[in-house]
N, C-alpha and C positions, 0 to 999 in steps of 0.2 A: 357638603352637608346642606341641603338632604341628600337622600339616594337619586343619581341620577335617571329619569323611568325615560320607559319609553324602548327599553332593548328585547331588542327583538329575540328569543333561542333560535340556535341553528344556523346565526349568519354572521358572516366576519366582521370585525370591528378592530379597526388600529387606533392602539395606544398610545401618546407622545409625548414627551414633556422633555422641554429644555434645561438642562444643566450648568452651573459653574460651583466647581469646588475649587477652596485654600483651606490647604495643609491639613485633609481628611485624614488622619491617623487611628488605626485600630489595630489591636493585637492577635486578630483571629483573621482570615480570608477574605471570610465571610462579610466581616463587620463595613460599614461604607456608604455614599449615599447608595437609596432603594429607590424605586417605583415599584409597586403593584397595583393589581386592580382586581377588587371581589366581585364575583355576581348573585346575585338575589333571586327568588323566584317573587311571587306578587305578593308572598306572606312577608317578605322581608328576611329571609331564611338563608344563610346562607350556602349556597352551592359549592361555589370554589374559587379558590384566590391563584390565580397565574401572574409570574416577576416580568416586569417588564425590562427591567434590568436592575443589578447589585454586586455589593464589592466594586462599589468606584468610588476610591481612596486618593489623595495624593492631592497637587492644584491641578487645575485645568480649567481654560477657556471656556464660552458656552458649546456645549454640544450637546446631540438629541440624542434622548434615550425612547426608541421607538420598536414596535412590536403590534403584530398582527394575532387573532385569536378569534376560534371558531367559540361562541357562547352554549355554557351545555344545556340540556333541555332543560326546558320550564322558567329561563332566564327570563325577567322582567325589568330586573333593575340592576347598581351597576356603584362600586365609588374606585375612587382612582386615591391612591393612596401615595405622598411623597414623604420621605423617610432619610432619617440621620441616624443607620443603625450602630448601637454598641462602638461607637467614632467620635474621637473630639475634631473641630475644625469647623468649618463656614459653609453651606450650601446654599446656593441660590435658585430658584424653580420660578420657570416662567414659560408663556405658550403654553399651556396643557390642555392635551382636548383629547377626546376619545370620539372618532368617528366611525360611520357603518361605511362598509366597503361594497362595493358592487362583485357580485362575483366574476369572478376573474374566468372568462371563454375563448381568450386567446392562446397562443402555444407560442412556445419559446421560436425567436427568429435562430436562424441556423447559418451561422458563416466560417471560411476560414478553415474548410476542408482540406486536410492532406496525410498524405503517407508514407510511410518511414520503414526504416526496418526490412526493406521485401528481402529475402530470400527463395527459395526452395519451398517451403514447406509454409513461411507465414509473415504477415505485416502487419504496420500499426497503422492506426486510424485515429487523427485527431483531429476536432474540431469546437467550435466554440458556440458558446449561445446568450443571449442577450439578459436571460436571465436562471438563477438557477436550475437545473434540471438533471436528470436521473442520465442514464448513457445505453444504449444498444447498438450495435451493428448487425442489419441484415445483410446476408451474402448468398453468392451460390454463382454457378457456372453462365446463368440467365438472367436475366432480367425478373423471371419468377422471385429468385433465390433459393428458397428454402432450408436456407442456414442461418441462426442465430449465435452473437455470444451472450453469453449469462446476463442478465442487468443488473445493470450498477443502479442500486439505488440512491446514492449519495446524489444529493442536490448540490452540483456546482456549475460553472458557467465553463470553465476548461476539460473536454472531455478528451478520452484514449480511453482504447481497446483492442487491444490483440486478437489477430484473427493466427489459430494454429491450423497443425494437418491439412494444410492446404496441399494442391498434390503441383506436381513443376511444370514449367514451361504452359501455362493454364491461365486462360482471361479470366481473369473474377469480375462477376455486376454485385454494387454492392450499395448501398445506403443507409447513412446515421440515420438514429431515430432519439427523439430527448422527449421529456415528460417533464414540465413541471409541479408545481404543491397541488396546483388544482386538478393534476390529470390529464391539463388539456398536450397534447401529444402532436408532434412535428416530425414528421422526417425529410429528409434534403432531395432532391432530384438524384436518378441511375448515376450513379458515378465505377468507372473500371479500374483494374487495376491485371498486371502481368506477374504473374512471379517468375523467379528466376530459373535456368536448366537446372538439373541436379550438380551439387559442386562435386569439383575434384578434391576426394579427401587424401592429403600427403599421408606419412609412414608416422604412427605411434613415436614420438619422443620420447617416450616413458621408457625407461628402462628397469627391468623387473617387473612388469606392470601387474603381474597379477603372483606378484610375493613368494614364485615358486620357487625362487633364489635364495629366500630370507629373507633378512633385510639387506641386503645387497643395495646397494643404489638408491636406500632410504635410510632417511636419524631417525631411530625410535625416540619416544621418551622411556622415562624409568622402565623396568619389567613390574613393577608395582603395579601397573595401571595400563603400559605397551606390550603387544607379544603378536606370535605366530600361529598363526590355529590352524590346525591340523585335523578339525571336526569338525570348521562350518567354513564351507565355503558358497563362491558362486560357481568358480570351473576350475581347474585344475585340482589340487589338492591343499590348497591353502589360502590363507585370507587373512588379513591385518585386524587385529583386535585392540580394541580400548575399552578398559572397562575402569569406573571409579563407584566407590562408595560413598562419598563425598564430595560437594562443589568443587569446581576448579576448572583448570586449562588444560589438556592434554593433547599432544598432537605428535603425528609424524610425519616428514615431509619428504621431499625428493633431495636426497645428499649425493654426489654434488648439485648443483645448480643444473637445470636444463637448457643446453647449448642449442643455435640454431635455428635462433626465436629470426625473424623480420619486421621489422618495427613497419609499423600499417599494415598487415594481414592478418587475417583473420583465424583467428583458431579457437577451436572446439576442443573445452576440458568437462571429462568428463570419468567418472564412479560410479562404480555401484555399490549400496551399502546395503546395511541388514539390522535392525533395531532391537533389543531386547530392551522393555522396560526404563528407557531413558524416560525420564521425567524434571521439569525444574517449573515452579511457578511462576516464571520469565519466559514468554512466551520468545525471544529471541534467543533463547539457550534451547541446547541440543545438541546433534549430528549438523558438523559443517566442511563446507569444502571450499576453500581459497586459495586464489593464485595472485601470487607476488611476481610483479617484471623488475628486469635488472637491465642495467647498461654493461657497456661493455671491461666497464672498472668495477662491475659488480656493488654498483652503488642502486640502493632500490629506488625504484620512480613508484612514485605516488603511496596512496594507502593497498593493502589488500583488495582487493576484488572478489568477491562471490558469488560461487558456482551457484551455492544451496548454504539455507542455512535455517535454523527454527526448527528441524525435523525430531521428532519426539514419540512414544510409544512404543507398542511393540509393531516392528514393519517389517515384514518380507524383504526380499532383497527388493531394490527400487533403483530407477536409476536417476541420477543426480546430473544434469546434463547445464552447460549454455556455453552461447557464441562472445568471441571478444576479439577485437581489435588490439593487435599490439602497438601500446605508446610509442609515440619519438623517440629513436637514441636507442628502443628495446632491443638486447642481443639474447636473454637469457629470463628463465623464467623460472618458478618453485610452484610447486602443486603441494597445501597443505591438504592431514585428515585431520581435523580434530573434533574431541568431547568439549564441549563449552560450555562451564558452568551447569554441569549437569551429571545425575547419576545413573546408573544402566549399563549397557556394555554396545558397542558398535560395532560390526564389521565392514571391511574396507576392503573391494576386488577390483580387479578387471580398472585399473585406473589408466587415463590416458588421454595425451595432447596431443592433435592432427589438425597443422595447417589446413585450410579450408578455403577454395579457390573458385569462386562463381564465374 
């Protein structure tokens, strides 16, 4: 106090002020040391107050509570605010300043290129950058490209991105691209990449695979919620239904266990489902598909695995598709269908495991 003058609208300005809190206690989140900062137009009015940070409760050391901000129009003035909200306990505030920033016309440094995942069809791309920034890969056959993936707008310094349909035995030219806060935009030098022949896919493991058997070679759950369906299929004449009224778990899996597994190879599980009306306000509930590996004493290794999962609405049949590596020790495997925590009805076809050999 007074109002700090002199600020400019329109230009960055970082916030800072050092902290030490003992035994900041508050009954609400929220409650804790603050920092904020208001700005003013030249009438002394205020504009808007942005946190420079809050809800920092507990002891702690000194440390800086610091933050960067574009001032909005008509900005002239400026107070920087330190705070003991709704909190009993000790703060201490020291160092505080609020300075103008230059604008920022450099672009993320880019290192630490590599690639993972090649198959047939598609790879990963990861690379790192010196400072936050957004994620793309351009791709294509040349050095042109002319293939993009989606951008990631999320500001982080670790990036990946999946390049699909790619087509086999095919040199990809390809190049990261990162964008930081300010826009300014980098991408890496041509880098190549092969993908692999088309794989050899081995024989369906699945038995009964598309339920024309019944349940033959699968555990339903209850009929309450489990069944047969004889009126919606994909191909043949029948299709594995789930239907619930109600939250909950419902599944059916491959009974017995799937023999024949090779622990380090690769295999592709894969479904196709059909949606009616699944809904749940948990956006990881839905239509799911998971595979469990066993050893040879039919002891399971690890947690579940999933194919697919989160899928919800009303959906055409779709397919539910990915690749996995069988674990150490892997002899056997289980392909679940299930409804998770969610109500609607699902159909379940055409399900199946095939070794996969690049």
């Amino acid at each position: 106090n007074p109002r700090i003058v002199g600020i400019l609208a329109g230009e960055t300005y970082r916030v800072s002020a050092w902290l030490r809190r003992s035994e900041i206690g508050g009954s609400s989140s929220s409650s804790g040391a603050r920092v904020t900062v208001r700005w003013y137009n030249s009438s002394d009015s205020q504009l808007s107050e942005d946190t420079v940070c809050s809800n920092l409760q507990g002891t702690a050391d000194w440390t800086e509570c610091t933050r960067s901000f574009v001032t909005p129009l008509e900005t002239a003035k400026a107070r920087v605010f330190l705070r003991l909200y709704n909190s009993t306990g000790t703060v201490h505030f020291d160092d505080v300043s609020l300075q103008f920033t230059a604008p920022d016309t450099i672009g993320p440094s880019i290192s630490g290129i590599s690639v993972s995942g090649i198959t047939d069809t598609q790879a990963t791309i990861a690379w790192t950058t010196n400072e936050d920034a957004n994620s793309q890969v351009e791709y294509g056959p040349s050095i042109a490209y002319g293939l993009s993936t989606a951008l990631d707008s999320a500001l982080v310094t670790g990036h990946s991105q999946n390049l699909t349909g790619l087509s086999a035995s095919t040199l990809y030219h390809y190049r990261v691209c990162s964008a930081d806060a300010a826009g300014n935009r980098t991408c890496s030098e041509d880098q190549t990449l092969n993908t692999l022949a088309p794989p050899t896919v081995g024989t369906n493991l699945v038995s009964n695979t598309g339920f024309e058997s019944g349940t033959s070679g699968w555990s339903f759950c209850s009929s309450s919620y489990c069944s047969i369906d004889s009126a919606i299929y994909r191909s043949g004449t029948y299709a594995a239904k789930i239907t619930r009224t109600s939250r909950g778990i419902s599944e059916i899996y491959t009974n017995p266990r799937i023999s024949g597994v090779t622990a380090g190879q690769n295999y592709r599980i894969t479904a196709w489902l059909r949606l009616e009306d699944v809904v749940d306000s948990s956006s990881s509930s839905g239509a799911r598909v998971v595979v469990r590996w066993y050893d040879s004493l039919s002891s399971q290794i690890g947690g579940d695995v999933t194919v697919c999962s989160g899928i919800q609405g009303t959906v055409d049949w779709t397919e539910c598709s990915n690749l996995f590596i069988a674990p150490a020790s892997a002899t056997q495997m289980r392909v679940f269908l299930r409804l998770y925590n969610a109500t609607g009805s699902v159909w379940f076809d055409d399900v199946s495991a095939n070794q996969v050999t690049y």
